[in-house]
N, C-alpha and C positions, 0 to 999 in steps of 0.2 A: 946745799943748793940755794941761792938766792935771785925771785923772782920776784917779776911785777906784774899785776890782776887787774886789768881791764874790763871792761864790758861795754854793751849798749850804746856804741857810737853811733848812732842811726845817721851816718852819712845822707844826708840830701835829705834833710827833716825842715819842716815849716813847723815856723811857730806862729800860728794864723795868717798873716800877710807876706809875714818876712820869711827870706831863704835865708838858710842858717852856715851856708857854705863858707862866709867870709870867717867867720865866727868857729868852725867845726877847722878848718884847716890851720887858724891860729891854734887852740886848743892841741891837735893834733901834735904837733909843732911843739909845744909845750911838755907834752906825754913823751916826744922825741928826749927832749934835754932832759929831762928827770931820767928815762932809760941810759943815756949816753954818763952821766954824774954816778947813777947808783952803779952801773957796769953789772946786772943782774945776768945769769946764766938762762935765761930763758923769760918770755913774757907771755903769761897767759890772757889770750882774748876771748872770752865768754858768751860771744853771740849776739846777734843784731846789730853786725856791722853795718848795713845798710839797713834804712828806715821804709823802704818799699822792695815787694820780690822782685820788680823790672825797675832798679835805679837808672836815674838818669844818667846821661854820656856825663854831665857834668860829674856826679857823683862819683861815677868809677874812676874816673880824672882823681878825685882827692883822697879815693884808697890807694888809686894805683900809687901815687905820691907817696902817701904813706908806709905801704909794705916793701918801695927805692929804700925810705929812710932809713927802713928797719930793719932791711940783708947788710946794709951799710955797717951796723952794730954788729959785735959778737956775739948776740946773742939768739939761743932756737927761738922758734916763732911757736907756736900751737894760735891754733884758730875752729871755734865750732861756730857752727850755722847757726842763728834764732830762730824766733817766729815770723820776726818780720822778712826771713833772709829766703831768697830759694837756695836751697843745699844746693840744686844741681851747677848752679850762676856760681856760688860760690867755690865749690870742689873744683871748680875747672882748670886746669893746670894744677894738677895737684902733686905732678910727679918731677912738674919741672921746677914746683915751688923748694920740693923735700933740696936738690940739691944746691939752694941759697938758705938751708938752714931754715925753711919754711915748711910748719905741719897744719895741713888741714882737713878736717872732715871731713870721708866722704858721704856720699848718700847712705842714710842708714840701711844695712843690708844684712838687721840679725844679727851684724854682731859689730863691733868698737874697735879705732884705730888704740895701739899701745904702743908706745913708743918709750924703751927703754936709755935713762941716762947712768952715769956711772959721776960718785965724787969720790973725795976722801973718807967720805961716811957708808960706803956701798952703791947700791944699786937706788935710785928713784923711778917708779914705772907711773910715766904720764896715759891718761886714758881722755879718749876726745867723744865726749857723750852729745852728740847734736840734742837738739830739740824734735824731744817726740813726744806723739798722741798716743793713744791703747791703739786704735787703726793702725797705726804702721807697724807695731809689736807685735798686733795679734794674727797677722801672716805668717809669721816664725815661731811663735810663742804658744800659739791655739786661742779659743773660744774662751778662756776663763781668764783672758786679761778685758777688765773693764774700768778699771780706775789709770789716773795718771799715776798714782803709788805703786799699783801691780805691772804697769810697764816698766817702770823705772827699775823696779825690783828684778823684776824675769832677765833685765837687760846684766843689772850687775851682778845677780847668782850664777849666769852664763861664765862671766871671766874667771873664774879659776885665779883668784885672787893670794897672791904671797903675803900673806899679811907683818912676817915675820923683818919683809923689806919695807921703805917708803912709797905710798901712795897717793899722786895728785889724781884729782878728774877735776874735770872742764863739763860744768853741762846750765844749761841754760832751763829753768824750770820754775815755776812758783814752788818756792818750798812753805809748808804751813809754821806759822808764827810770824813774817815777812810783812814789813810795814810797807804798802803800797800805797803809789801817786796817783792824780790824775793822768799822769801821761802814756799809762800803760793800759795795753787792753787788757778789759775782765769779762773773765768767765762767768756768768749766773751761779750764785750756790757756791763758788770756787772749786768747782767739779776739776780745773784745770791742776788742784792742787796737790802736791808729792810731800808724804812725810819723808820728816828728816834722818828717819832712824834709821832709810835705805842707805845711808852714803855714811855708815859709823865705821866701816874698817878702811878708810880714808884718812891721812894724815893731813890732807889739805883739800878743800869742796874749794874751788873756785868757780863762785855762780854768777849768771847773768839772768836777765829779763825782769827782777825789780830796780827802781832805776835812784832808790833811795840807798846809800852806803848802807852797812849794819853788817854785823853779826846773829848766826843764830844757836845760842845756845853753848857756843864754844870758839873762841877764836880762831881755829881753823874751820868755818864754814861759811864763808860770807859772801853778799854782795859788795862788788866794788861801784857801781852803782854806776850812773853816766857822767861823762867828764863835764856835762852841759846840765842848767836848769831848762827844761824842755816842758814845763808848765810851772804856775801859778803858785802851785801846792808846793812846788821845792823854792820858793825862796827862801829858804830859812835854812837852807840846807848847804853844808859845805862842801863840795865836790874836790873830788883827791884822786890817785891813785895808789892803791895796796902794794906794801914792798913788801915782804919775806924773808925768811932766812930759814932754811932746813938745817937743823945740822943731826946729831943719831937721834934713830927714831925718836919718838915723842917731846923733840927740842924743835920749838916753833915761836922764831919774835916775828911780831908784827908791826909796822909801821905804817900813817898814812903820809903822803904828800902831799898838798892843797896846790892846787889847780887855779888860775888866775885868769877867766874869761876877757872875751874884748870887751862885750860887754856884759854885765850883769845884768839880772831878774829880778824887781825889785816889786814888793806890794807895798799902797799906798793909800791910804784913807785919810780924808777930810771934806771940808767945804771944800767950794770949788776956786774960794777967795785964797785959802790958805796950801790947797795943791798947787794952786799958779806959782806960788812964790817957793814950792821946793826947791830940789835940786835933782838928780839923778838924770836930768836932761836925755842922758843920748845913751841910757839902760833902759832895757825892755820893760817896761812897766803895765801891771793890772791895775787902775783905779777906783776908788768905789766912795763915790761922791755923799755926803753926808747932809745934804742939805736939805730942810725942811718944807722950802718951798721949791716952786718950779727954778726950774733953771732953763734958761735960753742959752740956746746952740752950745750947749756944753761941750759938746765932742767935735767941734768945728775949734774951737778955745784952745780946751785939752791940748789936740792935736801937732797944735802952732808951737806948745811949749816942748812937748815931750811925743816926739815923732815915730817913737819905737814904743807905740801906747799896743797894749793887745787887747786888753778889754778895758770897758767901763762898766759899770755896776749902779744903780742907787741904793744905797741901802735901806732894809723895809720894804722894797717895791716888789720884793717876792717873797709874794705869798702862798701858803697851802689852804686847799681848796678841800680838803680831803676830808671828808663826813657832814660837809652842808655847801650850799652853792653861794656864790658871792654877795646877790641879793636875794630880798624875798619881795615878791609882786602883791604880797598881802599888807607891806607895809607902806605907809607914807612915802611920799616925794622926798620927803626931807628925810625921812628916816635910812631909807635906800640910797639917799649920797653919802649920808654918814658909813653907812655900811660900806659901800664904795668905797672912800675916803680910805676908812682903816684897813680894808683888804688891800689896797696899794702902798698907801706910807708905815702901816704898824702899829698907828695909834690914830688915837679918836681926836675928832672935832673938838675944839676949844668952845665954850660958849658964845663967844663973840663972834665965832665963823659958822657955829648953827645958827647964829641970828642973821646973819647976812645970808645964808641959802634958804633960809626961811622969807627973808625979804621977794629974791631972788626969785622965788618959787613961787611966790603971791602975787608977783609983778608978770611974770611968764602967766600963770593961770586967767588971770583978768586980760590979758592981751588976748589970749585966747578966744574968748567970751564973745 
């Protein structure tokens, strides 16, 4: 059986100013032709298809688009809910989806859709594991599930699992070890976290909700991460999609595809002389201005070059404040702007410029007078 492993499209996603819609439907578009090239038996969607529980009319516009393109293909669909997703929004037509070869989640209720295929290899039994809390498990399950691990767990010693066959799941979860972005929520403590040793008589984990590609621990359990860089922390990061191939049990290649954005996400550091004269014009750029001294209207400047700017930075100018306060009122005039000084830029006064705020400060006191 050969498939391809999606995740995290978060349809109708901003990336601070900008809608991402023009950008998500290319991509989209993109994930079409690799499906249509590779001719996969099936494509796994891993959860957070949409980036809010009440997406916008726009946004269901560019799934709806998408799941036209996808009945269009020979291949099954599976689909699980994430965090960002409502199950309920999503499962809706779920019966009318199965007969265009479309599987989705429904509301979790105690127990998981399976959906048996058939190759030259045997039997493969897909399992569609939405995203869930210990709260929604421990209605079914009782009082003694309190971790995301013990739900996770209660949920798949439930199935009655053939291990002697091939087994995919689909579930959307922090798994522990999983290098995470900024663009994903976090749980305090990573309370939200599921070890990985729940999902071992599983021939393939295809996971969703970190949004950084990776493997954990074994090639068959990965994120396939998001098609888009959707923060700062992934520019460095190559965005793909996972292709597969099952053939008898324990024969598993993998492959990735790269992914080609409209535009890219690009980090950039310098003065502000030598940012102007980059390039990357019309990619989303973070900048983080290096410059010593003030700068005027830098991000009025910025702006005019590089119009898809998401942040600016100065570098140095954040500081911790953590085990003494910025000044002390016991110290000198001059001594307190020094203090200033270095709690904003990162370093200290130069002699020449404590001499000038010393001037400064003499001239100010005597006017005083």
């Amino acid at each position: 059986m050969k498939f391809i492993h999606i995740s995290d499209l978060h349809i109708g996603k901003r990336l601070n100013e900008y809608s991402l819609i023009n950008e998500q439907e290319h991509i989209l578009g993109e994930i079409i032709a690799v499906i249509n090239k590779e001719e996969p038996d099936c494509v796994l969607i891993a959860g957070d298809v949409y980036d809010k529980s009440v997406p916008s009319a726009e946004a269901v516009s560019v799934l709806d688009k998408f799941l036209s393109d996808l009945a269009k293909t020979n291949s099954k669909i599976f689909i699980i809910s994430g965090n960002h997703d409502s199950a309920e929004r999503i499962a809706y037509g779920t019966e009318a989806f199965k007969r265009q070869g479309i599987y989705i989640s429904p509301v979790f209720n105690g127990t998981i859709s399976k959906i048996a295929l058939k190759d030259e290899y045997g039997m493969v039994n897909v399992y569609l594991l939405p995203f869930i809390k210990p709260v929604h498990v421990r209605r079914y399950f009782g009082e003694n599930i309190e971790t995301y691990t013990d739900a996770v767990k209660a949920v798949i010693d439930s199935l009655n699992i053939n291990e002697s066959e091939r087994n995919v799941i689909l579930s959307h979860q922090y798994v522990a070890g999983a290098d995470r972005t900024e663009s994903e929520e976090e749980t305090i403590g990573g309370l939200d976290m599921v070890e990985g040793y729940v999902f071992n008589m599983f021939d393939y984990v295809a996971l969703g909700h970190i949004h950084r590609s990776q493997s954990l621990g074994r090639d068959s359990m990965r994120y396939s991460g998001t098609p888009l860089k959707y923060s700062a922390s992934e520019t460095k990061d190559k965005k793909c999609v996972i292709v597969g191939e099952m053939k008898e049990k324990g024969q598993l290649e993998i492959k990735e595809v790269p992914l080609t954005p409209l535009r890219d996400y690009k980090d950039i550091k310098g003065t502000l002389e030598d940012v102007l004269k980059g390039e990357n014009k019309q990619d989303f750029v973070r900048i983080t201005l290096t410059d010593e001294g003030t700068v005027v209207d830098a991000y009025g400047k910025l702006k005019g070059n590089y119009p898809y700017m998401t942040e600016l930075l100065f570098e140095g100018r954040k500081r911790s404040v953590e085990g003494r306060s910025a000044v002390s009122i016991e110290k000198s005039h001059e001594e307190q702007f020094s203090d200033f000084y270095e709690f904003i830029n990162g370093k200290e006064l130069t002699e020449e410029q404590k001499a000038i705020v010393a001037e400064i400060m003499t001239q100010a006191e005597e006017g005083a007078e």
